[in-house]
C-alpha positions in Angstrom: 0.0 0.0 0.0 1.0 3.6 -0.9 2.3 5.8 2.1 0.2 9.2 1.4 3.4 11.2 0.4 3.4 8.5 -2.5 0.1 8.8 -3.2 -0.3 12.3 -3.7 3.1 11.9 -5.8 1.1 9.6 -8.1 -1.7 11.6 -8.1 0.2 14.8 -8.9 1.7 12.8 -12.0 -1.3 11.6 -13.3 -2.7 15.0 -13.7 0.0 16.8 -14.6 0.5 14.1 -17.9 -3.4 13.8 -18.5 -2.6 16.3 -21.7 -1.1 13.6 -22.9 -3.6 11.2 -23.3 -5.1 10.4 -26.5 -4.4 10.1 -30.2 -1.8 12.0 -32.2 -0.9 12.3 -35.5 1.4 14.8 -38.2 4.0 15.1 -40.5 7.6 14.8 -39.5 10.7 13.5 -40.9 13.9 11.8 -39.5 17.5 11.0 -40.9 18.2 7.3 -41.5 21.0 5.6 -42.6 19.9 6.0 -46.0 18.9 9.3 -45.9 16.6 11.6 -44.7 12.8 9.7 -44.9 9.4 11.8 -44.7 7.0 10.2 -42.5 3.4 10.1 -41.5 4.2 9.7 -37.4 1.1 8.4 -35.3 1.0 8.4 -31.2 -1.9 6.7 -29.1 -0.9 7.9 -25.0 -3.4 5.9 -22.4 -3.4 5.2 -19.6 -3.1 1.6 -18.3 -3.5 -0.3 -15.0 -5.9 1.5 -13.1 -3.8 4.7 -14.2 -1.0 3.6 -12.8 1.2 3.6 -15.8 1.1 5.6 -19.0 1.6 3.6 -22.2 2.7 5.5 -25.5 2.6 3.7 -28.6 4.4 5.5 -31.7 4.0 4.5 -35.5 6.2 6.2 -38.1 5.2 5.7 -42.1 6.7 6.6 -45.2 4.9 9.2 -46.8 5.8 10.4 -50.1 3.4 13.8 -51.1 -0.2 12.7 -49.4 0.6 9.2 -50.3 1.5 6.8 -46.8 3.6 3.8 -47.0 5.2 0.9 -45.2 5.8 1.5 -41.3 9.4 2.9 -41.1 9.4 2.6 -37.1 7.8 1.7 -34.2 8.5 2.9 -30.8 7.0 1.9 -27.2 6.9 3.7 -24.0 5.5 2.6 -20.4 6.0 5.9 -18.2 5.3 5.2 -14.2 
């Protein structure tokens, strides 16, 4: 069980990240070994485990003009 110092420190977190939460999505690019790819990057932040955790889940496409592609990347976060 939390001591209430915890607590409130977990509380605090959790609503200090809550503009987090959702789905995200917009252009970007990054540089690769191959070069420098355009990409269609996607985020979905929830929370998880009775809000005890916050998940992030990332998705980066190739996107050539208004045309996406294969993934390029994924990337995974847990945040507690």
């Amino acid at each position: 069980m939390e001591s209430g110092s915890a607590l409130g420190r977990s509380q605090s977190w959790r609503l200090r990240a809550g503009f987090l939460v959702g789905d995200w999505s917009g252009d970007g690019s990054t540089l690769q070994r191959t070069g420098l790819i355009q990409l269609r990057q996607s985020e979905a932040v929830r929370y998880e485990l009775d809000g005890t955790i916050l998940v992030i889940e990332g998705t980066g496409r190739e996107r050539s003009g208004s045309v996406v592609g294969d993934v390029a990347f994924n990337a995974y976060a847990i945040v507690s």
